[in-house]
C-alpha positions in Angstrom: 144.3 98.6 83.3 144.9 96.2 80.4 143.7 93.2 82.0 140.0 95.7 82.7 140.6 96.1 79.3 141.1 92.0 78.6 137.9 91.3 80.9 135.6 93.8 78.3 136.6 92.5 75.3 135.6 89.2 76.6 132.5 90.2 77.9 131.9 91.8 74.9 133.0 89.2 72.7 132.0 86.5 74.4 129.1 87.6 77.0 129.0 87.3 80.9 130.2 83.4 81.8 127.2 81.8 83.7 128.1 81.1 87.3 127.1 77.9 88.9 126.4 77.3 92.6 128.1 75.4 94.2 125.3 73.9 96.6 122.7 73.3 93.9 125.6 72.0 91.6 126.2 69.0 94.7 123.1 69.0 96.6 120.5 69.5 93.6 118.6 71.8 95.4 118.7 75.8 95.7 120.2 77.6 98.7 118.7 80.1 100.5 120.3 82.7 98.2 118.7 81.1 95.3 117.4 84.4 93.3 119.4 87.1 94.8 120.5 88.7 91.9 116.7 88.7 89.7 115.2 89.7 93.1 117.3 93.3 93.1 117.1 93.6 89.0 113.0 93.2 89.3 112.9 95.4 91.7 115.0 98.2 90.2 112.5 97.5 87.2 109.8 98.2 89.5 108.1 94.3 89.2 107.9 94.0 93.2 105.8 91.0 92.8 108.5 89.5 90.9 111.1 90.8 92.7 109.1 88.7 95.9 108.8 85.7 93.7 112.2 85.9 93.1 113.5 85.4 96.6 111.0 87.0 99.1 114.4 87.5 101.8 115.9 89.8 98.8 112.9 91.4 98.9 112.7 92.0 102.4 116.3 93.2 102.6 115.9 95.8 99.5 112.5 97.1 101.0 114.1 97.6 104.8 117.3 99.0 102.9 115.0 101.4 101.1 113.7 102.5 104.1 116.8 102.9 106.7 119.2 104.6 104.0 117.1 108.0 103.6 116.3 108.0 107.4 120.0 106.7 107.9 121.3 110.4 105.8 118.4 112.8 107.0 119.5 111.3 110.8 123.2 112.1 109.9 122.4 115.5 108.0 119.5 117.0 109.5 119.7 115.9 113.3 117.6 118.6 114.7 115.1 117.5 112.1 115.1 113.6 112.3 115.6 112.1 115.6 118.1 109.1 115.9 116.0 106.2 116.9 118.3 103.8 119.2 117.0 100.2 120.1 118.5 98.1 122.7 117.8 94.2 122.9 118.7 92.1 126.1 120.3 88.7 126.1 116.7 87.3 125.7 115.3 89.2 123.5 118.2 89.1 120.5 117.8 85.0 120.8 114.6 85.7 120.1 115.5 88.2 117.0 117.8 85.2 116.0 115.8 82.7 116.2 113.0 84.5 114.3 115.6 85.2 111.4 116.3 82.0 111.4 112.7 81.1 110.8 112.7 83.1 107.9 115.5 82.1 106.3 114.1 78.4 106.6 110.7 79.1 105.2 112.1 81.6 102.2 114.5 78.0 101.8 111.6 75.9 102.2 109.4 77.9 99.2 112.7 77.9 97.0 112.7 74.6 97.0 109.0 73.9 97.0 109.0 76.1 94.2 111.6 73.8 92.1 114.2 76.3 91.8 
């Protein structure tokens, strides 16, 4: 409880300590997490565009998140309401799912860099 307490005060006194990356601080370049964090707090302000702009894979995740969690409770809650959808991937087609993330991840890197994070 005290050292809560310590953490507070110096928060308080002080302010939140900025936290460096470690990849950018070596590299010089952003990772693919660049823009995590102002993705989530634009779009809890409602500025989707800059919540995008941000770090269009926050985005993505937030939005799909948005959309599973109330299906996710109405499926657990209210089954003879809301069907439980299952989906079943071969060998094939999850190295195909993976490979597509993959993609993504590299292009939302590619634009964090492009854009000079």
């Amino acid at each position: 409880m005290g050292s809560a307490l310590l953490v507070l005060l110096y928060v308080w006194v002080i302010g939140v300590p900025s936290v460096v990356c470690p990849f950018h601080y070596w590299t010089g370049f952003p990772c693919f997490s660049c823009g995590f964090t102002r993705s989530v707090l634009s779009f809890l302000r409602g500025d989707f565009c800059g919540s995008f702009r941000s770090n269009p894979l926050m985005f993505l995740i937030i939005v799909l998140w948005s959309l599973y969690i109330p299906y996710g409770l109405c499926a657990q809650f209210l089954p003879r309401f809301v069907p439980r959808i299952r989906v079943e991937f071969n060998s094939f087609d999850m190295r195909v799912v993976r490979v597509l993330i993959l993609a993504f991840v590299v292009i939302v890197w590619g634009w964090l860099i492009y854009d000079g994070r």
